[in-house]
VOPAGU-2260 file (C-alpha; in pm, 1 decimal, decimal comma):
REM VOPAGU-2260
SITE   aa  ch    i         X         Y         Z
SITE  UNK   A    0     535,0     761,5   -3809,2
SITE  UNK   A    1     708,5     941,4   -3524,6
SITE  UNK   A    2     733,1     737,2   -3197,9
SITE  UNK   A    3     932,5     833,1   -2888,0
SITE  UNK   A    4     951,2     790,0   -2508,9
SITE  UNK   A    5     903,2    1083,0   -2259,2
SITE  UNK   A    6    1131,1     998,6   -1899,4
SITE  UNK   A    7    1047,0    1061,0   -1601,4
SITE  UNK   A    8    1337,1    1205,6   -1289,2
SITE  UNK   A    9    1272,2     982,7   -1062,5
SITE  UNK   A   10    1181,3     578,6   -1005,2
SITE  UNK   A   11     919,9     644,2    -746,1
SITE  UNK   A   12    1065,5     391,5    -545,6
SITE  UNK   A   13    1048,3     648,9    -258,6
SITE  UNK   A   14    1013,1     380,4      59,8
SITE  UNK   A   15    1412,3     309,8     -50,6
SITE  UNK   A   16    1534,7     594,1     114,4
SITE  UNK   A   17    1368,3     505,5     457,7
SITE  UNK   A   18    1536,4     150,8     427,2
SITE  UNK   A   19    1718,9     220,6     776,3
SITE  UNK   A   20    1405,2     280,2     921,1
SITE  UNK   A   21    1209,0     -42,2     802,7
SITE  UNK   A   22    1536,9    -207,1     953,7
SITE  UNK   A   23    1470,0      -8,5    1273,8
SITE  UNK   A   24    1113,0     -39,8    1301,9
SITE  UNK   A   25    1160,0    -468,3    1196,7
SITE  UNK   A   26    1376,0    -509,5    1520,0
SITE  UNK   A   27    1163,6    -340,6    1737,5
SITE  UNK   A   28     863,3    -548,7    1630,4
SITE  UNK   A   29    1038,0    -910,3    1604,8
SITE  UNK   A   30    1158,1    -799,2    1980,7
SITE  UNK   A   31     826,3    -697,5    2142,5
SITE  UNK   A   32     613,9    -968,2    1959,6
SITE  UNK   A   33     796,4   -1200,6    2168,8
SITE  UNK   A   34     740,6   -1064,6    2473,4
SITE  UNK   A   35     363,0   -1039,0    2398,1
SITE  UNK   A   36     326,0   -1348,4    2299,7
SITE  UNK   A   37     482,0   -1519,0    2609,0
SITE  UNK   A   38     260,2   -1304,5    2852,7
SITE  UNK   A   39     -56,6   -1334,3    2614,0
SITE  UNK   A   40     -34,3   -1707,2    2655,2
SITE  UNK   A   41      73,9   -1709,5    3039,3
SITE  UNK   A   42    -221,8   -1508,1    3124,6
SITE  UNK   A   43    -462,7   -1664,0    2885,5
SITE  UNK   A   44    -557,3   -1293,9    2720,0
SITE  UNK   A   45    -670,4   -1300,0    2431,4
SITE  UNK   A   46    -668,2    -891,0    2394,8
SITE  UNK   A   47    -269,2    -953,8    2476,7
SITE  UNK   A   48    -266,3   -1252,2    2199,9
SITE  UNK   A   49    -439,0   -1058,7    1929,4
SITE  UNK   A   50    -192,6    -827,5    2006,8
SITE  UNK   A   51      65,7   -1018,4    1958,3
SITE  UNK   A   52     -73,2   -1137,1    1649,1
SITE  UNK   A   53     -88,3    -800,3    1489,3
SITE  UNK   A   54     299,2    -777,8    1609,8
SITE  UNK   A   55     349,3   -1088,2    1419,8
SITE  UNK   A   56     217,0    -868,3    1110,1
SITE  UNK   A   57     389,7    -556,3    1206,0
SITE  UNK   A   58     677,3    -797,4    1142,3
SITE  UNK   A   59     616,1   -1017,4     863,8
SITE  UNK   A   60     409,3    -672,0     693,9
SITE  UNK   A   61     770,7    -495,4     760,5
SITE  UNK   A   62    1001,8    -766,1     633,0
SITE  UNK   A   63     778,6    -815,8     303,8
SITE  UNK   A   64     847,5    -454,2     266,5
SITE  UNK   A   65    1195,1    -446,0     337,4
SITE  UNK   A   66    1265,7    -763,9      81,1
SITE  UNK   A   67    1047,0    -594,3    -190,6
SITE  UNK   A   68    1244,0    -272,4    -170,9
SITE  UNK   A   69    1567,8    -492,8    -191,8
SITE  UNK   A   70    1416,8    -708,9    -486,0
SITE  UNK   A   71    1291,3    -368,2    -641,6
SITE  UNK   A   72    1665,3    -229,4    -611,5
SITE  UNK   A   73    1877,6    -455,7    -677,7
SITE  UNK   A   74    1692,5    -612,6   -1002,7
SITE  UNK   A   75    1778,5    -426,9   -1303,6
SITE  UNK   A   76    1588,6    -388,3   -1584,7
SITE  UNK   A   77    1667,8    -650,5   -1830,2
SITE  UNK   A   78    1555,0    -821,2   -2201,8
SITE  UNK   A   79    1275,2   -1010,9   -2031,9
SITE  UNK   A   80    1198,3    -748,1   -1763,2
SITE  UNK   A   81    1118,4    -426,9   -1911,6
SITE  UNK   A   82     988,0    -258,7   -1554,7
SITE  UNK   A   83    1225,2    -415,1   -1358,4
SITE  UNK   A   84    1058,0    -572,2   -1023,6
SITE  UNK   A   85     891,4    -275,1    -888,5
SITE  UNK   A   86     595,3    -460,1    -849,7
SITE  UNK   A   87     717,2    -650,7    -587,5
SITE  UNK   A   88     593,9    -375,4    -361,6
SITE  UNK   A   89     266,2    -374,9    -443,7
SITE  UNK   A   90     255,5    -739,2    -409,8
SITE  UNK   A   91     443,3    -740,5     -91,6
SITE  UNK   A   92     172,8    -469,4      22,8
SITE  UNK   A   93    -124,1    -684,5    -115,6
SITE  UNK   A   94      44,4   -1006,8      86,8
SITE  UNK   A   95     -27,1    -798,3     420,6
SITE  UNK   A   96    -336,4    -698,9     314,0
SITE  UNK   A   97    -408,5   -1090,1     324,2
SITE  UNK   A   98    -238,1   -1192,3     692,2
SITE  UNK   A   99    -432,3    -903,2     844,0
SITE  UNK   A  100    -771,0   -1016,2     714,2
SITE  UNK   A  101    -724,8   -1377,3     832,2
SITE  UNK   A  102    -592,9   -1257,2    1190,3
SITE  UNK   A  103    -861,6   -1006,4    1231,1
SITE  UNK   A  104   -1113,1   -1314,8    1167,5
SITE  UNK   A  105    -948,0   -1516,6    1398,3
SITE  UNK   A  106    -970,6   -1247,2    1652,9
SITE  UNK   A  107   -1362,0   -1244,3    1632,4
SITE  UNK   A  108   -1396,7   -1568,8    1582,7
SITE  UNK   A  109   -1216,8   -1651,7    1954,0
SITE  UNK   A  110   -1313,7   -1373,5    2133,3
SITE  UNK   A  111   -1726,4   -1370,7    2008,7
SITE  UNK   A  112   -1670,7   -1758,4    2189,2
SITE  UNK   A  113   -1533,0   -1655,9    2491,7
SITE  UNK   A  114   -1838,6   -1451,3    2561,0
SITE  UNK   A  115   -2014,0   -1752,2    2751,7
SITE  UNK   A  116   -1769,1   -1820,2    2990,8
SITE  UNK   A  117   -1467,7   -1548,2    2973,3
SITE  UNK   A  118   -1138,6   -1676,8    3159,9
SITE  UNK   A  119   -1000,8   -1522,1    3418,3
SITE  UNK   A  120    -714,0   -1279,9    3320,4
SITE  UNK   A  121    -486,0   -1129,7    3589,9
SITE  UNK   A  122    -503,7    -688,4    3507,7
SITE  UNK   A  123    -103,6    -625,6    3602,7
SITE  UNK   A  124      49,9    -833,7    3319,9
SITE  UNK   A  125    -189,8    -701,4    3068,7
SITE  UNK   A  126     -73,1    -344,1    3214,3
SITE  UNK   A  127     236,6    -359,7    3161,1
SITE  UNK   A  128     274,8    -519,8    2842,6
SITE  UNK   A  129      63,0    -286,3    2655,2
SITE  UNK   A  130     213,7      -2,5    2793,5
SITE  UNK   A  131     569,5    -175,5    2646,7
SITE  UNK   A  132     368,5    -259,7    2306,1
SITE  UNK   A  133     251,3     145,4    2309,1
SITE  UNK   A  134     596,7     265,4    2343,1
SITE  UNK   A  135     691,0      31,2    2069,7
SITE  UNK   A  136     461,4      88,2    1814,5
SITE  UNK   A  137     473,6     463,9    1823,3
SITE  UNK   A  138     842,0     427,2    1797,0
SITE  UNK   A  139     789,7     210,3    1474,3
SITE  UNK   A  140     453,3     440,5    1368,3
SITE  UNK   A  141     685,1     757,8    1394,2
SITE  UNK   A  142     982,9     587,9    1152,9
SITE  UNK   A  143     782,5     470,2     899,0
SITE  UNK   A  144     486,1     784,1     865,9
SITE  UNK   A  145     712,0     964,7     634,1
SITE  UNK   A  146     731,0     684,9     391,3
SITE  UNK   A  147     417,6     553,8     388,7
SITE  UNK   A  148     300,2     880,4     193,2
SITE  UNK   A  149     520,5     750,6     -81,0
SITE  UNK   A  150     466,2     397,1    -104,3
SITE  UNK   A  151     244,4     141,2     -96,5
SITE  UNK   A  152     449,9    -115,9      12,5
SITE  UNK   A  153     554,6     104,1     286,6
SITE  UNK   A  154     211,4     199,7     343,6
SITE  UNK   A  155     105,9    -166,2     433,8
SITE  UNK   A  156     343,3    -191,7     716,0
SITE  UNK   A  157     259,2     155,9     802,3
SITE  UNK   A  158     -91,7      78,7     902,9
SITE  UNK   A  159     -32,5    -293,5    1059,2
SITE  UNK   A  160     183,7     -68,0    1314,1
SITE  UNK   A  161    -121,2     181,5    1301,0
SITE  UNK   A  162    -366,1     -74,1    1377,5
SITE  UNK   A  163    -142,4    -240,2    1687,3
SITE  UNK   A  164     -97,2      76,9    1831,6
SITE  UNK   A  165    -446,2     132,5    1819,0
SITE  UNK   A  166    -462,5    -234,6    1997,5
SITE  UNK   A  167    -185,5    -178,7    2242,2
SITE  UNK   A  168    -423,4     138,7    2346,6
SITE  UNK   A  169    -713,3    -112,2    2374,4
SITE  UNK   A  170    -528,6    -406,6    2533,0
SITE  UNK   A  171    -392,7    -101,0    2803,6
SITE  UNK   A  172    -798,4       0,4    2822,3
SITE  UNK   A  173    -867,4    -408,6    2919,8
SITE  UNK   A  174    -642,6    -437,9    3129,2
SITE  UNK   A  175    -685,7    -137,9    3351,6
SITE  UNK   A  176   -1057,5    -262,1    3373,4
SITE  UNK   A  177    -976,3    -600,2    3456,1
SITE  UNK   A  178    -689,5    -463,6    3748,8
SITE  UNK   A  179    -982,8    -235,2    3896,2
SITE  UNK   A  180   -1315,6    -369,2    3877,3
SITE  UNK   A  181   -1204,4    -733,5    3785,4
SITE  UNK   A  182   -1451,1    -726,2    3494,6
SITE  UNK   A  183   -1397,5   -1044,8    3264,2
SITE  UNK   A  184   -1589,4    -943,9    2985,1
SITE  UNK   A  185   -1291,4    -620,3    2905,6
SITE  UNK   A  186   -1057,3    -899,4    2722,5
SITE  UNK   A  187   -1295,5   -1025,3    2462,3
SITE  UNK   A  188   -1469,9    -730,0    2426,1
SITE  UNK   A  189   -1152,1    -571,1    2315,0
SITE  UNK   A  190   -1057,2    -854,0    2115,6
SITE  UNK   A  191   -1356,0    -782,3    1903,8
SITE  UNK   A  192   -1314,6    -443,6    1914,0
SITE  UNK   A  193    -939,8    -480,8    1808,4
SITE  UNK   A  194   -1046,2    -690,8    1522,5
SITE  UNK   A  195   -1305,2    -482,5    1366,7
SITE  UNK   A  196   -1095,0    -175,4    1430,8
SITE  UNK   A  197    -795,6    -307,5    1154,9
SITE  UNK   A  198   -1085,4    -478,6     888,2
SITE  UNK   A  199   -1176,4    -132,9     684,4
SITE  UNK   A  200    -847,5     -32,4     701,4
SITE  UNK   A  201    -705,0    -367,7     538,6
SITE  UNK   A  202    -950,7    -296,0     291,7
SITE  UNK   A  203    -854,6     -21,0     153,0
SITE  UNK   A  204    -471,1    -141,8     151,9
SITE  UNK   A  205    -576,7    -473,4     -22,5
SITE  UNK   A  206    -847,1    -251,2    -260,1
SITE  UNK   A  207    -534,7      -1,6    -361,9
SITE  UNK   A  208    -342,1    -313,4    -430,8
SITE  UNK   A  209    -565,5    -473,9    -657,2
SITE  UNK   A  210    -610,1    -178,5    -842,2
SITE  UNK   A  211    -259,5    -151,9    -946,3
SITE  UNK   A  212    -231,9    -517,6   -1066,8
SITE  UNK   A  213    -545,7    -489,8   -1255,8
SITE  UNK   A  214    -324,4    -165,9   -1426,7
SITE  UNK   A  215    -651,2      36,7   -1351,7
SITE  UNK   A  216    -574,6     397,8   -1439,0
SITE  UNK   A  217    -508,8     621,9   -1123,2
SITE  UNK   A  218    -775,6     730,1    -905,5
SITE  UNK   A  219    -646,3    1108,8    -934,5
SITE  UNK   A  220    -646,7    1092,7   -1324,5
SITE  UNK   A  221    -978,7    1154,6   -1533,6
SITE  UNK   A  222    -891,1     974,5   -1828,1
SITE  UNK   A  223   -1191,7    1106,1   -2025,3
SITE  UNK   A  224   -1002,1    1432,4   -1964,4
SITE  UNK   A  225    -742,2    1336,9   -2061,2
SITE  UNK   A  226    -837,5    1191,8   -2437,5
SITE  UNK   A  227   -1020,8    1535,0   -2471,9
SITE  UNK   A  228    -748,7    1771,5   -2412,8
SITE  UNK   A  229    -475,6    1569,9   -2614,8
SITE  UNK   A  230    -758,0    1560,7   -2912,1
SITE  UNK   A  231    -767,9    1920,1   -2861,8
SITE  UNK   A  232    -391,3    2009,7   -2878,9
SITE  UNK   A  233    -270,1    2206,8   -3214,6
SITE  UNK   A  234    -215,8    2019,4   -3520,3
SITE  UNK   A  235    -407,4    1698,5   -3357,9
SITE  UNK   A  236    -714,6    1557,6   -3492,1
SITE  UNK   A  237    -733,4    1265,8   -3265,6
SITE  UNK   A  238    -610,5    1081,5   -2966,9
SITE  UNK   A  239    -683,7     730,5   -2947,1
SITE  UNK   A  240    -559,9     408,2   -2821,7
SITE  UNK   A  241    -487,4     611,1   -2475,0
SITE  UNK   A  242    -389,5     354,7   -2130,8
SITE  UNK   A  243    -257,7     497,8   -1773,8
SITE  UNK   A  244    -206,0     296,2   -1538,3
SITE  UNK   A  245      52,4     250,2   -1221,6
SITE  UNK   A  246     370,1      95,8   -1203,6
SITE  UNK   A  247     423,0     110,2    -870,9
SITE  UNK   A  248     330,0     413,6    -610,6
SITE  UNK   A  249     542,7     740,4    -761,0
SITE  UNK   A  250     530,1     569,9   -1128,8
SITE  UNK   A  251     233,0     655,7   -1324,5
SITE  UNK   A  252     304,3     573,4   -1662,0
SITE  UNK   A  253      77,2     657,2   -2032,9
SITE  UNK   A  254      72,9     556,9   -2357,0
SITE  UNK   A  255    -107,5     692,8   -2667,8
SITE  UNK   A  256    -190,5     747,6   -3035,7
SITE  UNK   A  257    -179,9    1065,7   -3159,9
SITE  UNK   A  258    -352,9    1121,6   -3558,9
SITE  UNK   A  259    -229,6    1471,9   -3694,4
SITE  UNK   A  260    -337,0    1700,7   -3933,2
SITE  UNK   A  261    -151,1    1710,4   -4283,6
SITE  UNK   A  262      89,8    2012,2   -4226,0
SITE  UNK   A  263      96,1    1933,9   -3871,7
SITE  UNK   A  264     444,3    1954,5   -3730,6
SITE  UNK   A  265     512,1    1592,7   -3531,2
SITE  UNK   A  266     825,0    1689,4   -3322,8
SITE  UNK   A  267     587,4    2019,3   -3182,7
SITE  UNK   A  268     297,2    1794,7   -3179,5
SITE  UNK   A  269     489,8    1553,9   -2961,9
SITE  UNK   A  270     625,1    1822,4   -2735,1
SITE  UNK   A  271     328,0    1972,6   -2667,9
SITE  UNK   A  272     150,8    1633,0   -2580,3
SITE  UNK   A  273     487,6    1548,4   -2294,1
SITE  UNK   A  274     395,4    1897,1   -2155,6
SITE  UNK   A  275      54,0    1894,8   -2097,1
SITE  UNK   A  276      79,7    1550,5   -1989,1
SITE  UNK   A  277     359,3    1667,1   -1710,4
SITE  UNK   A  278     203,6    1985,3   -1644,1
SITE  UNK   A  279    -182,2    1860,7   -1569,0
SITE  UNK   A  280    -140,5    1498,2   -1538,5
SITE  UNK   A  281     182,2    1519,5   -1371,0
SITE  UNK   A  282     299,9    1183,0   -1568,0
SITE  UNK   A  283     641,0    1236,2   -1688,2
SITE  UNK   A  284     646,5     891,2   -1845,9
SITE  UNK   A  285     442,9     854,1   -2146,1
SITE  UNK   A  286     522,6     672,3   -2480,0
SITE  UNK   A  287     333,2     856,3   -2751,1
SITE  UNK   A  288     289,7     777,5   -3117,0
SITE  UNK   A  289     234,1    1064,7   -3328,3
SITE  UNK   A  290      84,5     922,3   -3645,4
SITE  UNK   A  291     -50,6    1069,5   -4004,3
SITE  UNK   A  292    -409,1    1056,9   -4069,0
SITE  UNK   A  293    -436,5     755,0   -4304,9
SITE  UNK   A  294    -256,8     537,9   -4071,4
SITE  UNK   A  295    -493,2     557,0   -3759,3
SITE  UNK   A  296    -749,2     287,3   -3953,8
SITE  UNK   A  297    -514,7      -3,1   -3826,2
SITE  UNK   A  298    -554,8     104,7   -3443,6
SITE  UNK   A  299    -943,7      32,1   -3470,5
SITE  UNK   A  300    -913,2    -275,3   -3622,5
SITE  UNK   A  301    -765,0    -385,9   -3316,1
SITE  UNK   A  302   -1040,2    -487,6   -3025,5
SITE  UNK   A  303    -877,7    -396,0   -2726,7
């Protein structure tokens, strides 16, 4: 029995390296969320509130992020933890997932009752602030695009910014309409509208986060495939016993069984499984046992 451990170059931990700009991008938000909140509440909008709110998870969503990538850095691999705590990112990104879906129901929720009888918000105020909250969020959108194509943690805080600078466009839209034509209905409607906007995109956040800590095999990898062409590799009779699954985002990890013919070589066996996992998987960590024919019978009597 031949048994080894391909490693990878890298720990995928790519939202490290834009650490200065979660730090950037936190400030702004803890900063602005203040101010949105004490106008929101001094001129009763809710479009300025729900705002506000999604500030609050621009904040919280960012700081998550930023303690995960500190937790993920600074805690070594150890006895007890094997991986480390790089799945503190996905959690952190699956704990955002969570605020946004409870303050995009409490945005319905308040502004489908303010329908009857919508308050009276002054247009200026609302103005003003979300043209602030605009300027902000693009400056916080623009620091943190780069990284969210590399993590999911990242990612998280990546949309909540996303979805508020959608909402500081529609809380700017409101307000303009309440300033000119005095129309009451503009502030709930775009409370709704804010609401719905972030739900689908939560979704898919919370759906990518479930999916890692379920250790479901990447979306981009057919595993079917997979089995088939390390069956078919030289001197290989069968693979068996095969798992993929995600680490964290960048760390896409295998494991596998491989039976071999009788003469079958199992250092070139074992290379040529590493490459073809690296080359058309693109999975550069893989643990691989490279067994002889007559010892694959214990591997099925195992149920899962």
């Amino acid at each position: 029995m031949f048994q080894t451990m391909g490693h990878g170059h890298g720990h995928g931990s790519a939202s490290a390296q834009h650490l200065g700009k979660l730090w950037v991008a936190f400030g702004i938000g803890a900063a602005f969320m203040v101010v949105e909140f004490v106008v929101g509440f001094a001129t009763q909008s809710l479009a300025v509130i729900s705002d506000a709110a999604h500030m609050l998870t621009d904040v919280l969503g960012v700081g998550m992020a930023l303690t995960a990538i500190l937790l993920a850095r600074r805690a070594k691999i150890s006895g007890s933890r094997t991986f480390g705590m790089y799945r503190a990112e996905v959690l952190a990104a699956l704990a955002n997932a969570v605020l946004l879906f409870g303050v995009a129901g409490y945005v319905v929720f308040e502004a489908v009752g303010r329908f009857g009888n919508p308050p009276e918000v002054p247009g200026l105020p609302v103005v003003l602030v979300a043209v602030g909250g605009l300027l902000a969020n693009l400056v916080s959108f623009l620091l943190l695009r780069d990284g969210a194509k590399d993590s999911i943690n990242v990612r998280g805080a990546y949309l909540e910014v996303l979805a508020d600078l959608v909402g500081s466009v529609g809380v700017l839209i409101s307000g303009a309409l309440m300033l000119i034509f005095g129309w009451r209905y503009a502030d709930p409607i775009m409370g709704v509208a804010i609401g719905l906007f972030v739900l689908p995109r939560t979704w898919k956040l919370a759906a990518g986060a479930l999916r890692i800590l379920f250790q479901h095999a990447p979306a981009r990898v057919d595993v079917a495939a997979m089995q088939t062409d390390l069956g078919d590799l030289p001197g290989v009779e069968e693979a068996h016993d095969l798992h993929v699954w995600t680490l964290t985002s960048g760390m896409e990890v295998a494991s596998a069984h491989l039976t071999t013919c009788r003469d079958a070589d199992p250092a070139q066996v074992l290379k040529a499984a590493q490459s073809l996992l690296v080359d058309r998987y693109r999975i550069e960590h893989a643990t691989l046992q490279v067994e002889p024919g007559d010892s694959a019978e214990r591997c099925r009597e195992i149920s899962w």
